[in-house]
Backbone as ProteinMPNN parsed JSONL, in Angstrom:
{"seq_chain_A": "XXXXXXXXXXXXXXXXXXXXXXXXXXXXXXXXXXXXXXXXXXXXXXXXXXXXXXXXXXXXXXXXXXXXXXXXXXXXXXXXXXXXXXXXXXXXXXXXXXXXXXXXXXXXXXXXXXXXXXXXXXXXXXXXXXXXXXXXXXXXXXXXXXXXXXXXXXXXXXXXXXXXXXXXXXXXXXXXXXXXXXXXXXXXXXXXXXXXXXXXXXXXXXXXXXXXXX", "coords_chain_A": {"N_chain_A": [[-6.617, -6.038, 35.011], [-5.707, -5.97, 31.884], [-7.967, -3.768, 28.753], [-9.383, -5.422, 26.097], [-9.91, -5.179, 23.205], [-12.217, -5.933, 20.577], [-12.584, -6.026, 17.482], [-14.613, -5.906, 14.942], [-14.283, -8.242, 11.649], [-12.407, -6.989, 9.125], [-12.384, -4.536, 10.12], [-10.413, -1.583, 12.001], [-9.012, -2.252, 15.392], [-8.78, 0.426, 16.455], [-9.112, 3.655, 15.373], [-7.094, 6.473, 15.065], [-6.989, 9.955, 14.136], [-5.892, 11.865, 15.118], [-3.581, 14.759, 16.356], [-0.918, 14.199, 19.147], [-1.895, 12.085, 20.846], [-2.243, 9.842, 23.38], [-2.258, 6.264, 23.549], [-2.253, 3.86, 25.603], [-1.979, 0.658, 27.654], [-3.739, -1.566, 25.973], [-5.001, -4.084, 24.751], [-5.369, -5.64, 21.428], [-7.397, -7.568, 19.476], [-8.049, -9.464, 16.757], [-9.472, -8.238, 13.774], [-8.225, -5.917, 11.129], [-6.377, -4.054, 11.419], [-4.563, -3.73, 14.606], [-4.174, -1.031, 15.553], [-4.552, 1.924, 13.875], [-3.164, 4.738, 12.634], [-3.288, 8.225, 11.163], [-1.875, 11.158, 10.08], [-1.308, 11.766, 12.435], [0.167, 13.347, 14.076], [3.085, 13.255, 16.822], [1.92, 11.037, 18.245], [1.92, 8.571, 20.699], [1.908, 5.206, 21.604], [1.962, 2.901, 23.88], [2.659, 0.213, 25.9], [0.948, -1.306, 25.032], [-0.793, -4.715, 22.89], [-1.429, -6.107, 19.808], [-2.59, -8.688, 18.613], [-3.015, -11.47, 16.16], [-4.166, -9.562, 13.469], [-5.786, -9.205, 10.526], [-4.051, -7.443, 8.65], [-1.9, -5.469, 9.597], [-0.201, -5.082, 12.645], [-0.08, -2.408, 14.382], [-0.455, 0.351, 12.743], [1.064, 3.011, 11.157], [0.35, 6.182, 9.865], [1.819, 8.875, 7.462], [3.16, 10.311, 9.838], [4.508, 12.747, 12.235], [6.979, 11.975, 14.381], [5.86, 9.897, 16.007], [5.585, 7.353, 18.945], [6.519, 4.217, 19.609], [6.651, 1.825, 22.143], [7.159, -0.713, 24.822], [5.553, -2.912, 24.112], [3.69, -5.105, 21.825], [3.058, -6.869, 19.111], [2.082, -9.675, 17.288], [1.648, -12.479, 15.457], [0.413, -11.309, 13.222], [-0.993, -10.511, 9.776], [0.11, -9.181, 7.827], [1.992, -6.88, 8.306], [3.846, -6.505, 11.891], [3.902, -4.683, 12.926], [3.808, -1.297, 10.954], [5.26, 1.598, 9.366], [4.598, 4.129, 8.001], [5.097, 6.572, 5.315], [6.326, 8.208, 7.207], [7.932, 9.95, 9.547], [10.895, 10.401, 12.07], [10.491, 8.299, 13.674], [10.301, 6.57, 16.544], [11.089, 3.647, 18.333], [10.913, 0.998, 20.344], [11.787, -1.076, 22.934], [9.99, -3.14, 22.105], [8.038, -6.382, 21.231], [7.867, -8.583, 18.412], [6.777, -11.125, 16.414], [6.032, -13.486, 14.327], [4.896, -12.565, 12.05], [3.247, -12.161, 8.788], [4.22, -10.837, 6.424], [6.229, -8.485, 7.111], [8.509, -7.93, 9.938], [8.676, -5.587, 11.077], [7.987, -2.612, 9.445], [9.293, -0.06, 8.007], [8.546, 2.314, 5.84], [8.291, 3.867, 3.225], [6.875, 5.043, 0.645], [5.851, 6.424, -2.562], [2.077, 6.57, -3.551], [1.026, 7.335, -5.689], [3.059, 9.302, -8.868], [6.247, 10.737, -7.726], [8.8, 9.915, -6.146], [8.809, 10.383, -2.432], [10.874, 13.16, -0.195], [13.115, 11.162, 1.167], [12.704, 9.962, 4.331], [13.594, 10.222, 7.369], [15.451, 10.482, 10.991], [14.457, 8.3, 12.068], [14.517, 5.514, 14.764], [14.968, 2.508, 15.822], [15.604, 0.557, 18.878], [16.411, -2.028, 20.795], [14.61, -4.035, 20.188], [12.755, -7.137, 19.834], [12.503, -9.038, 17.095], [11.265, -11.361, 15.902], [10.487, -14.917, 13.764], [9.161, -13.982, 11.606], [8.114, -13.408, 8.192], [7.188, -15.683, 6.488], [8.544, -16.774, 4.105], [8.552, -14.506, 2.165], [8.921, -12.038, 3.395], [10.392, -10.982, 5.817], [12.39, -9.573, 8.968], [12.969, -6.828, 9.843], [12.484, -4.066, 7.571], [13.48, -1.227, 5.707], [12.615, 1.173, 3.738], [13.629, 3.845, 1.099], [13.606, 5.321, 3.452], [16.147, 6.365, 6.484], [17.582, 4.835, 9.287], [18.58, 4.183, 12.443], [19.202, 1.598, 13.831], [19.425, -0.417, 16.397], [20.447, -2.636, 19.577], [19.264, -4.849, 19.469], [17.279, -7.691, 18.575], [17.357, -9.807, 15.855], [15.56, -12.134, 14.907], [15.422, -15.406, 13.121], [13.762, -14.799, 11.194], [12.646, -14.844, 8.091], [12.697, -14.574, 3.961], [14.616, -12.58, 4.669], [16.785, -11.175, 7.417], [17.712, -8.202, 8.077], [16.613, -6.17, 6.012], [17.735, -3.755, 3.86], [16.751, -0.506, 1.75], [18.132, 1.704, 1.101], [20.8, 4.057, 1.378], [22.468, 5.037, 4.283], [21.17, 4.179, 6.945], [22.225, 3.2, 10.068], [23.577, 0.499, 11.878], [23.994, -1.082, 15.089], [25.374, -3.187, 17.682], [23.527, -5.495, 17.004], [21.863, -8.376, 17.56], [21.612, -11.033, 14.995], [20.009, -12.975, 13.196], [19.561, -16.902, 12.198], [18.357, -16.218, 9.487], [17.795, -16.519, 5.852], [18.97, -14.652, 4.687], [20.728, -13.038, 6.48], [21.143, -10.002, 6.162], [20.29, -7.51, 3.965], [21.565, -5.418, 1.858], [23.786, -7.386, 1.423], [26.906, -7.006, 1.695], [26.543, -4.142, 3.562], [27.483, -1.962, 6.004], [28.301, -2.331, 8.951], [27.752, -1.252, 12.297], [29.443, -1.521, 15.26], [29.366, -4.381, 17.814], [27.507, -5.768, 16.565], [26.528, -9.044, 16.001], [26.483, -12.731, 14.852], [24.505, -15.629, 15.768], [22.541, -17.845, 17.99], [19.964, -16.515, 19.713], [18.749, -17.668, 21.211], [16.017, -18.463, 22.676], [13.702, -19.133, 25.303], [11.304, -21.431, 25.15], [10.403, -21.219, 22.652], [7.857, -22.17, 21.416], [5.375, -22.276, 23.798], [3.208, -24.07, 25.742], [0.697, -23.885, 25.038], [0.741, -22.798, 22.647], [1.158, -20.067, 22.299], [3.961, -18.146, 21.016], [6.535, -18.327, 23.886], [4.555, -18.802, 25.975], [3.644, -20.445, 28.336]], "CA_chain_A": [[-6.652, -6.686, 33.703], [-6.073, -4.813, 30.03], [-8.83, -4.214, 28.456], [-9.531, -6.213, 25.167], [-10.911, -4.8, 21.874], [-11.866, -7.229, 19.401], [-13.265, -5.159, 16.268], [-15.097, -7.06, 13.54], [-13.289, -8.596, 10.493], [-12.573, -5.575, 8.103], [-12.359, -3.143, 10.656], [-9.576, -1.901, 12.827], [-9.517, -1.764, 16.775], [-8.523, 1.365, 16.782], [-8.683, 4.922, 14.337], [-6.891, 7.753, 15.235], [-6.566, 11.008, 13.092], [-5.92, 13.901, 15.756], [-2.476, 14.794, 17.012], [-0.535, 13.928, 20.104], [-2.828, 11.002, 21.402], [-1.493, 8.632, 23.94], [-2.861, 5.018, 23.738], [-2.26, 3.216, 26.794], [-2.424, -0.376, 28.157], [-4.713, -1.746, 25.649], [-5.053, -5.538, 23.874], [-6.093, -5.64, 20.111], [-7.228, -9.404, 19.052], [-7.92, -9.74, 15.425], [-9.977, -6.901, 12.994], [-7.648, -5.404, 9.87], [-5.577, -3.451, 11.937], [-4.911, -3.418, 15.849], [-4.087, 0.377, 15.266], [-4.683, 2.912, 12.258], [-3.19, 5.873, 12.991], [-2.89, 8.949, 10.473], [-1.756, 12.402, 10.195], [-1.403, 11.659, 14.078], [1.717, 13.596, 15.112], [2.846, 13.101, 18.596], [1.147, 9.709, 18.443], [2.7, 7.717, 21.494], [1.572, 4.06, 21.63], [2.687, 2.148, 25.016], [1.951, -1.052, 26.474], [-0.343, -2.418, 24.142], [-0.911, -5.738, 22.234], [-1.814, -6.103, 19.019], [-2.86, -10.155, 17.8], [-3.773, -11.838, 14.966], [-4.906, -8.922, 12.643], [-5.508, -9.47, 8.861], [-3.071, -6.799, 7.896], [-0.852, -5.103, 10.446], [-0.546, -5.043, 14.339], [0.074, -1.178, 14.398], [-0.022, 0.808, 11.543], [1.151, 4.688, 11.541], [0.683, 6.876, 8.16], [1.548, 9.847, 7.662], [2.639, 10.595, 10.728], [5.721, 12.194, 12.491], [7.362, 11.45, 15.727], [5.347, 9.031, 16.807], [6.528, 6.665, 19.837], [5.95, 2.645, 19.873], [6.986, 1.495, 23.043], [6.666, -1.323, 25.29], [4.297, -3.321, 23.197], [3.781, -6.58, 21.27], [2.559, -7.338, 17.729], [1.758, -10.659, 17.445], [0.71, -12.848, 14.272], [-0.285, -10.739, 12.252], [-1.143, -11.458, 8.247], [1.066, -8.437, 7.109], [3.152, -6.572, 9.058], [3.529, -6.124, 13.275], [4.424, -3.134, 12.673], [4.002, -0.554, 9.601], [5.676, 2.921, 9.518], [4.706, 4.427, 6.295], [5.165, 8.068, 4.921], [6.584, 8.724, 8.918], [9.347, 10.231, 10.159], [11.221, 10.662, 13.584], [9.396, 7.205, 14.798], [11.046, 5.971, 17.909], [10.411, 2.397, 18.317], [11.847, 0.709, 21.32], [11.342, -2.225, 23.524], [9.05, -4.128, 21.939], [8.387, -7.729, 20.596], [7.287, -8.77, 17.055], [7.007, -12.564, 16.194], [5.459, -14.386, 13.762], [4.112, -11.619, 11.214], [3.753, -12.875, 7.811], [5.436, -10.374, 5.89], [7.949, -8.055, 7.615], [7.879, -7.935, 11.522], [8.271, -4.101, 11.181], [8.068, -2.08, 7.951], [9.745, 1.368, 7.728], [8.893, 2.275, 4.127], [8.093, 5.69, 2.464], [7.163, 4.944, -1.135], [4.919, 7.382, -3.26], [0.855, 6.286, -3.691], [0.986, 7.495, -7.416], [4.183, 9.945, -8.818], [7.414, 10.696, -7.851], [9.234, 9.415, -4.706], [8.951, 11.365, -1.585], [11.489, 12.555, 0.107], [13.485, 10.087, 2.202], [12.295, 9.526, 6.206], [14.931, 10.326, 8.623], [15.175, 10.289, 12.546], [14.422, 7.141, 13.115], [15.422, 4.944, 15.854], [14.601, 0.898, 16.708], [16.077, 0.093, 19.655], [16.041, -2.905, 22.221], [13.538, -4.85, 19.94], [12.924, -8.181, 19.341], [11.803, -9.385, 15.9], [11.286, -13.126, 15.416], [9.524, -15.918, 13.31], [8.65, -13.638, 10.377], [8.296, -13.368, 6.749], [6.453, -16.453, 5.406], [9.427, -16.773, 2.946], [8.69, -13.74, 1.232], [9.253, -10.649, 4.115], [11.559, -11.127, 6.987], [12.522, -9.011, 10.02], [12.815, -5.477, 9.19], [12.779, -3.348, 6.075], [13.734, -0.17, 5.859], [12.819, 1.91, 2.246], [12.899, 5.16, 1.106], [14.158, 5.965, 4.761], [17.286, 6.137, 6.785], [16.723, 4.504, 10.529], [19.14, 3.637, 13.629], [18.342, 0.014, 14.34], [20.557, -0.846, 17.446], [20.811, -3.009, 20.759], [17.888, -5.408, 18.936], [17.221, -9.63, 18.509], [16.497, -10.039, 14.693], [16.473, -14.12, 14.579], [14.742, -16.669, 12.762], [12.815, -14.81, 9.863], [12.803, -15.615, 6.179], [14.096, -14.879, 3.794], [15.904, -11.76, 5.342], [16.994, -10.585, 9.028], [16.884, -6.711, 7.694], [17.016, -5.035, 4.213], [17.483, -2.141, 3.721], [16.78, -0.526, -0.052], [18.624, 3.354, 1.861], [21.984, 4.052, 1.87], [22.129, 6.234, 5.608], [21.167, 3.902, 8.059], [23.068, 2.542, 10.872], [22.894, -0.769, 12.701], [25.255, -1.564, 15.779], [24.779, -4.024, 18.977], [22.599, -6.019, 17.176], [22.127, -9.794, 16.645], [20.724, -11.023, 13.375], [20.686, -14.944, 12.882], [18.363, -17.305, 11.755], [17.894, -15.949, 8.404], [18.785, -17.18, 5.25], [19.616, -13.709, 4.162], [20.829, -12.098, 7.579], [21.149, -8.457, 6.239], [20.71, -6.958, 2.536], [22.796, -5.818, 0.751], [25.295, -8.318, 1.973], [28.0, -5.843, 1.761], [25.951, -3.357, 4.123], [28.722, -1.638, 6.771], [27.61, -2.406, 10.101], [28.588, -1.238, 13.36], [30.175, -1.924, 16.569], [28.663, -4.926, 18.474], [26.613, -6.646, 15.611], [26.69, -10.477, 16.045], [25.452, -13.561, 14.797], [24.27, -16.409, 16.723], [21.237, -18.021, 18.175], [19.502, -15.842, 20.843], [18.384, -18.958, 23.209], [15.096, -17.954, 23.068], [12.779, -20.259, 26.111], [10.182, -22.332, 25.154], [9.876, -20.434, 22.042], [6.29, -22.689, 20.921], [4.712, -22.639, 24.398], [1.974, -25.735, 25.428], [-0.788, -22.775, 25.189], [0.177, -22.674, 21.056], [1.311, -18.894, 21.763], [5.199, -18.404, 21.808], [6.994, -18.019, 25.089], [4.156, -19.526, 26.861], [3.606, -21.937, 29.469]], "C_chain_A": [[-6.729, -5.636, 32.598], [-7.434, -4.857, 29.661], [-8.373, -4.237, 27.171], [-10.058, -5.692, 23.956], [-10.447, -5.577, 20.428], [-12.86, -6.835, 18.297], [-13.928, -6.176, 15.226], [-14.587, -7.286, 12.685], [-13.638, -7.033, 9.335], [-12.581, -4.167, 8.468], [-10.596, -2.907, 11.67], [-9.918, -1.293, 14.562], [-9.438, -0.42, 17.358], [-8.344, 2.458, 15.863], [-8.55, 5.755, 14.666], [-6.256, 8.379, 14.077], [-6.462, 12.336, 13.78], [-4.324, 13.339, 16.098], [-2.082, 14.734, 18.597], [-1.844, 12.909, 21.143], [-1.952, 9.937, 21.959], [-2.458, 7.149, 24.267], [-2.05, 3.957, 24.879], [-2.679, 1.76, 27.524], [-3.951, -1.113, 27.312], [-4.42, -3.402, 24.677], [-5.8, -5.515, 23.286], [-6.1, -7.077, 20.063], [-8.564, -8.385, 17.641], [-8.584, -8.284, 14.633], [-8.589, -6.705, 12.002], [-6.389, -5.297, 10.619], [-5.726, -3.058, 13.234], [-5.277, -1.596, 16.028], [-4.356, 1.319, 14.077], [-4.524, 3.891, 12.259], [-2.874, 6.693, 11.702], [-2.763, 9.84, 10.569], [-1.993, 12.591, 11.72], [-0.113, 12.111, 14.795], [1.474, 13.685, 16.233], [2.487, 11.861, 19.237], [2.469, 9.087, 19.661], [1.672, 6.375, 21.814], [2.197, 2.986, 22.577], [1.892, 0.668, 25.897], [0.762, -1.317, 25.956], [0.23, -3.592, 23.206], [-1.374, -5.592, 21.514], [-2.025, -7.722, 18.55], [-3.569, -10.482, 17.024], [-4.537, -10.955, 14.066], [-4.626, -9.402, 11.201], [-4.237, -8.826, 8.199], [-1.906, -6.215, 8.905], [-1.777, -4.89, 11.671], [-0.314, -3.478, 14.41], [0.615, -0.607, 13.14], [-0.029, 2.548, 11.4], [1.517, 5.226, 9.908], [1.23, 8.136, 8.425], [1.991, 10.797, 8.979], [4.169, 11.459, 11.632], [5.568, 12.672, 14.208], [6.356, 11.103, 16.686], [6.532, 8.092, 17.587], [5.666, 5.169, 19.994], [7.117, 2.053, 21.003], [6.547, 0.488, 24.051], [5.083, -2.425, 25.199], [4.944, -4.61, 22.115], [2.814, -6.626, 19.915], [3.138, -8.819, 17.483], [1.012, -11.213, 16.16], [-0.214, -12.116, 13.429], [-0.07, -10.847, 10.324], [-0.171, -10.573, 7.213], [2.648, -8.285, 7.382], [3.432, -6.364, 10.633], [3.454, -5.094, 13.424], [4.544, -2.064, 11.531], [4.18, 1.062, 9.901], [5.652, 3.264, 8.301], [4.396, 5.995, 6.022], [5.873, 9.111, 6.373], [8.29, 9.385, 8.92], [10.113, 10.472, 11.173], [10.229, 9.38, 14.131], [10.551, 7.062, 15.528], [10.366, 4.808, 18.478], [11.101, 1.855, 19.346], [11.167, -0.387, 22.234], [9.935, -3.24, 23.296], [9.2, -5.382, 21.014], [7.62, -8.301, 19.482], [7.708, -9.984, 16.432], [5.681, -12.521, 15.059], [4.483, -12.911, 12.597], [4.4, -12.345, 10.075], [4.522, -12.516, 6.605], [6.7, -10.398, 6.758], [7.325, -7.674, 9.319], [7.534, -6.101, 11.343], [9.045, -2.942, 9.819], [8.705, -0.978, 8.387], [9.76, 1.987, 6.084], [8.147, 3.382, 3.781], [7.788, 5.797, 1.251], [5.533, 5.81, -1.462], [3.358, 5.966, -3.996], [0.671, 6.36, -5.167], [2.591, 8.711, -7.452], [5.466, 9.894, -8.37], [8.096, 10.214, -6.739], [9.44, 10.349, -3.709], [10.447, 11.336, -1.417], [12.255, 11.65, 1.187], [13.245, 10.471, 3.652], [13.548, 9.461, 6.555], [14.276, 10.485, 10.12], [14.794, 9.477, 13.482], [15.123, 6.054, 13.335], [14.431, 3.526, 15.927], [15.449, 0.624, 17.395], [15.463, -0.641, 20.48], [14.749, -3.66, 21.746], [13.705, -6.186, 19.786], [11.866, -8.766, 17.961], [12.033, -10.58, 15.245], [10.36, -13.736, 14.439], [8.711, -15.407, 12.222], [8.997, -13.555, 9.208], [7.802, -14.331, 6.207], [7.587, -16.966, 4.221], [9.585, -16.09, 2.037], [9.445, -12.327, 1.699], [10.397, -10.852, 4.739], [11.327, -10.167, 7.854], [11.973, -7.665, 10.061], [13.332, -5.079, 8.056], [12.481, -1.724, 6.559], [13.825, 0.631, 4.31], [12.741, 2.978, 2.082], [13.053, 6.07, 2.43], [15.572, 5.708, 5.434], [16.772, 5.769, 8.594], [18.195, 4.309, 11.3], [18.515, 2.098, 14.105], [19.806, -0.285, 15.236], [20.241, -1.52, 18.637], [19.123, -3.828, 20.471], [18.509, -6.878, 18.638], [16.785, -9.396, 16.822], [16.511, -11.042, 14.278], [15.278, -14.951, 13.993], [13.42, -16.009, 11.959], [13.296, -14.759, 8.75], [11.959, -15.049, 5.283], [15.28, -14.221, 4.396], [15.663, -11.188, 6.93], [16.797, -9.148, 8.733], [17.278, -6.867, 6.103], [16.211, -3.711, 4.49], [18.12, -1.271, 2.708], [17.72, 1.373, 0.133], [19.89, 2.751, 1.982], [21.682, 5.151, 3.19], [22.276, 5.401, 6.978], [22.26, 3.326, 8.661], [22.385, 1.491, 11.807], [24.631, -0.871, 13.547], [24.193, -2.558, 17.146], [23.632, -4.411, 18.664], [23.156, -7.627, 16.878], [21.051, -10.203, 15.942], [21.35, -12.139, 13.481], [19.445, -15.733, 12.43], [17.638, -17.187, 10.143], [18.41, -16.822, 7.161], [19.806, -16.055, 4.288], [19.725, -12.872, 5.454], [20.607, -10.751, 7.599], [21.463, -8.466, 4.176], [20.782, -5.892, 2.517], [23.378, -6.295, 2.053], [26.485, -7.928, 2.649], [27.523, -4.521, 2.88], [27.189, -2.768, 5.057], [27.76, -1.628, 7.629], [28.634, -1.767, 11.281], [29.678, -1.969, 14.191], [29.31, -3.001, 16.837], [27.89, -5.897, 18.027], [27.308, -8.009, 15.329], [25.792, -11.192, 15.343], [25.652, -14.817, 15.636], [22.929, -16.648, 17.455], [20.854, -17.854, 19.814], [19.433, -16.662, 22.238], [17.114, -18.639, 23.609], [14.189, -19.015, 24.187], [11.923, -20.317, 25.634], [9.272, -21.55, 24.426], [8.132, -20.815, 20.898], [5.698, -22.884, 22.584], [3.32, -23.727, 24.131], [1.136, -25.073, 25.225], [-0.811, -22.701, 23.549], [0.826, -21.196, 21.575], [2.885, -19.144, 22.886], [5.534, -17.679, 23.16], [5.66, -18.251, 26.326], [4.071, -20.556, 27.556], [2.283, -22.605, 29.148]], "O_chain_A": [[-7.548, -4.729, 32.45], [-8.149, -5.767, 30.08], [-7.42, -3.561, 26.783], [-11.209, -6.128, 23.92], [-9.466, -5.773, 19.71], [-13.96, -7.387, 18.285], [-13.41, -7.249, 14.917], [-13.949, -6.258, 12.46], [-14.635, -6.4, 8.987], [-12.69, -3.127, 7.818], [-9.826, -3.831, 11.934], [-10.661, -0.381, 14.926], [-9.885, -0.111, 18.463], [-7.233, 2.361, 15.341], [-9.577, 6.414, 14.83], [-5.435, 7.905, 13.292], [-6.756, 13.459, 13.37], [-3.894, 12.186, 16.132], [-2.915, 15.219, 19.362], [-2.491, 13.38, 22.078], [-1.139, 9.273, 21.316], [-3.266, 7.103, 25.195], [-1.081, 3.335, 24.445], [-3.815, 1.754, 27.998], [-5.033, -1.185, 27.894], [-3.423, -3.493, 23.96], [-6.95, -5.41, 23.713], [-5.168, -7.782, 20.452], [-9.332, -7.423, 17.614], [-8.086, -7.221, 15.002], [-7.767, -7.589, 12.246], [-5.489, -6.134, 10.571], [-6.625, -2.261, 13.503], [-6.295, -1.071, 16.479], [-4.085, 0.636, 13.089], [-5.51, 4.548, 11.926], [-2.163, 6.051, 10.928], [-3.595, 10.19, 11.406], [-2.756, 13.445, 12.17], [0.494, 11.563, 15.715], [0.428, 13.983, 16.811], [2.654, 11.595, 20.427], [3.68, 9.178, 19.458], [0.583, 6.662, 22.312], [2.959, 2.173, 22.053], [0.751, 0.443, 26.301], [-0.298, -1.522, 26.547], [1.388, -3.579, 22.788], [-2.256, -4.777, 21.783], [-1.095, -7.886, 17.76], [-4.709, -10.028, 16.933], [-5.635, -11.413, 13.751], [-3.566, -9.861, 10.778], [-3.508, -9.425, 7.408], [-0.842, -6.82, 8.776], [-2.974, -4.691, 11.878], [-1.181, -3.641, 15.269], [1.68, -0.872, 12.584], [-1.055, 3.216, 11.537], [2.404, 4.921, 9.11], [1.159, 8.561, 9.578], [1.381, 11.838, 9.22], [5.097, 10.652, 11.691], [4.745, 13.265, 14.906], [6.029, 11.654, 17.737], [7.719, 7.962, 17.288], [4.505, 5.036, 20.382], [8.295, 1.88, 20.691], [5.366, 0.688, 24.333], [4.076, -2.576, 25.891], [6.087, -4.916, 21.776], [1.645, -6.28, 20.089], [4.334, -9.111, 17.474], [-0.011, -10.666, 15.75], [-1.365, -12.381, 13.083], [0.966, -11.241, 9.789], [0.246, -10.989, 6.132], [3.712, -8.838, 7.103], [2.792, -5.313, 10.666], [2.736, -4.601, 14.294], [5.708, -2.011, 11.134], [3.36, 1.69, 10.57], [6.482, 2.864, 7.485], [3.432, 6.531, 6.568], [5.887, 10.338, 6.473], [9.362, 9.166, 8.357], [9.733, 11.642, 11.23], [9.319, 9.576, 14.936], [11.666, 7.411, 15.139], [9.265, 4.886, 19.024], [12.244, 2.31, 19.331], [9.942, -0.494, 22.184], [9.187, -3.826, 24.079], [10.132, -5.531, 20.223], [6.452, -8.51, 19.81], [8.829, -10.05, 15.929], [4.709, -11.768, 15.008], [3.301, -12.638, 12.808], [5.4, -13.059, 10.002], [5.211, -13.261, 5.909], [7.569, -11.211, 7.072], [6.22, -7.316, 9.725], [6.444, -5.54, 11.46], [10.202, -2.676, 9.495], [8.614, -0.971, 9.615], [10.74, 2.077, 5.345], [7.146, 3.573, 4.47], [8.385, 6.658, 0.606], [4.486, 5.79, -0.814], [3.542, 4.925, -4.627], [0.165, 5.42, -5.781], [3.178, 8.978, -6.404], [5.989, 8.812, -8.638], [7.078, 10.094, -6.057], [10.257, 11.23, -3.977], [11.231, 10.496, -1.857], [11.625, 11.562, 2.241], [13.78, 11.52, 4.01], [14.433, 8.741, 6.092], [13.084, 10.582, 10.414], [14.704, 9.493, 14.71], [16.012, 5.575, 12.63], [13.214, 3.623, 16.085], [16.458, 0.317, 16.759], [14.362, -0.379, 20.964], [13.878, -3.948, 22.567], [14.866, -6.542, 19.58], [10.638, -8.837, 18.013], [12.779, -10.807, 14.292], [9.347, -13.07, 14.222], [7.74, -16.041, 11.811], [10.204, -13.609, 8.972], [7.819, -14.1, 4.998], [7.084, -17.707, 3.376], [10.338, -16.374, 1.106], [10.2, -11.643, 1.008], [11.44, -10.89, 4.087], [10.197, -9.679, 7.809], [10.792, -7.383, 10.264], [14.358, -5.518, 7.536], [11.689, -1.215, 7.351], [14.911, 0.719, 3.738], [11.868, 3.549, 2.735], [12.721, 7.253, 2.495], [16.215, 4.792, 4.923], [15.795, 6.322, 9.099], [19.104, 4.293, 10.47], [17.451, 1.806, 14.65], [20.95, -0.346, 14.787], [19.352, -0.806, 19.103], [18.087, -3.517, 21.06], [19.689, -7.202, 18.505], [15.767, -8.728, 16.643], [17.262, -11.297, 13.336], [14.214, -15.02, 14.608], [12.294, -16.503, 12.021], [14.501, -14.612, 8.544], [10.753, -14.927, 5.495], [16.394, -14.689, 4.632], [14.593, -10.867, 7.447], [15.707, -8.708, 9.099], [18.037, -7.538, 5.403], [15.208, -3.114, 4.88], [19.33, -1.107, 2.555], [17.792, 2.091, -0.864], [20.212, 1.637, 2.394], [20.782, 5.987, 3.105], [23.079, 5.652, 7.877], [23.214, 2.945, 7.982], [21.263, 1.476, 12.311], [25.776, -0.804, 13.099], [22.992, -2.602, 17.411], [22.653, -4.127, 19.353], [24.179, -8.046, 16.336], [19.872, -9.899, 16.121], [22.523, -12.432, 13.712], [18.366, -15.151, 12.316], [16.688, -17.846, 9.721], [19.271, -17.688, 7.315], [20.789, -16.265, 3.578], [18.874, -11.994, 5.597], [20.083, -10.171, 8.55], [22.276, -9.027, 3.441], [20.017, -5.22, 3.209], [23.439, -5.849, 3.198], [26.964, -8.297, 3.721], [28.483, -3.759, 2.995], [28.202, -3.347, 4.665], [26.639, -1.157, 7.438], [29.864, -1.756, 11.257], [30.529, -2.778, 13.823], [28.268, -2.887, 16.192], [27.524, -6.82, 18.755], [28.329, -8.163, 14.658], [24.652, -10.801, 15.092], [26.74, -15.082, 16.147], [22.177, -15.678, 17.548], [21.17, -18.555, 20.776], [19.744, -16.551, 23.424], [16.922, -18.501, 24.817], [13.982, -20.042, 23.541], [11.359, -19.236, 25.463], [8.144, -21.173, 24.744], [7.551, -20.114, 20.069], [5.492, -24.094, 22.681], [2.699, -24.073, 23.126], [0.185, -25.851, 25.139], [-1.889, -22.58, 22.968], [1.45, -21.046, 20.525], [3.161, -19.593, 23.998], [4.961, -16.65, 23.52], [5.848, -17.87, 27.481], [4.545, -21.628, 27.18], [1.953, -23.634, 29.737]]}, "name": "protein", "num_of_chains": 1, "seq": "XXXXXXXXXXXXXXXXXXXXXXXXXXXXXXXXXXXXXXXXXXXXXXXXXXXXXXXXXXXXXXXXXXXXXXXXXXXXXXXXXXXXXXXXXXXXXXXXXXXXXXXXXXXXXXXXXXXXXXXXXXXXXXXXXXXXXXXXXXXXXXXXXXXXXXXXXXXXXXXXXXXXXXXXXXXXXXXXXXXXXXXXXXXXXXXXXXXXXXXXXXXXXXXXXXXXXX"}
């Protein structure tokens, strides 16, 4: 069995601030933030859960080439996912539903002054990012950085499937549906492979109340 860490409201389950730290098989339920990592290069983050936090299910500052892998962010009140001031993340097989902003942020914007500059090297692949945005966020956002988003589900959040405020990135072999703004800008040039159409997700309100359960 994982083990469970369930932090008190206002806190998060987890604060790292050293470099190259591997977090491992671990389930966050509720507190601020499942994760809080900063100035944590090297950070690799694998098979963990993150649910129901106030603000984000994993949140990396500061930080570069970190690895989110094999892992779930789950209802959370922000974002599932927040990549902020980062660069070289590598994000990959994991699943991000129901967040109430953006399932997974990529955004780089200056604290006070002038705008850093732009985040490169990163990669989302093989994710799935459902049932978010509240009507204000959506899927993924990408600011202030340039990313690879490829061979990924981005279906059924609102208002948008991605935006992305960077000219740079690339998106191929993905599908994006569900939205009411699939991809901004509109005009965006997409790859190879990029479909729309509705995933088929199973028994995406399980009888348990949590999706894809039984």
């Amino acid at each position: 069995r994982a083990v469970v860490v369930a932090p008190p409201t206002g806190s998060p389950g987890l604060r790292i601030s050293h470099t190259d730290v591997v977090v491992e098989g671990l389930v966050f339920r509720g507190g601020v933030h499942g994760i809080r990592a900063e100035g944590a290069d090297g950070l690799v983050i694998r098979d963990c859960t993150a649910v129901a936090q106030a603000a984000n299910g994993f949140t990396v500052i500061a930080t570069e080439g970190v690895t989110i892998e094999n892992s779930v962010a789950a209802s959370s009140g922000s974002r599932g996912i927040l990549l902020d001031a980062t660069s070289n993340a590598y994000v990959h097989n994991v699943l991000v539903h129901d967040a109430g902003e953006w399932g997974i942020g990529l955004e780089n914007l200056p604290t006070t002054g002038a705008m850093p500059p732009v985040s490169t090297g990163n990669v989302i692949a093989f994710a799935t990012v459902a049932f978010s945005g509240g009507g204000t966020g959506g899927g993924i956002r990408v600011r202030n950085a340039i990313a690879e988003i490829r061979d990924s589900i981005v279906a059924d959040n609102q208002p948008y499937g991605i935006r992305l405020d960077t000219i740079g990135s690339s998106l191929h072999h993905d599908l994006i549906s569900g939205s009411t703004s699939p991809l901004s800008p509109r005009d965006y040039a997409v790859g190879a492979g990029t479909i729309t159409g509705d995933p088929l997700f199973v028994l995406p309100a399980g009888a348990d109340g949590i999706r894809g359960g039984e």
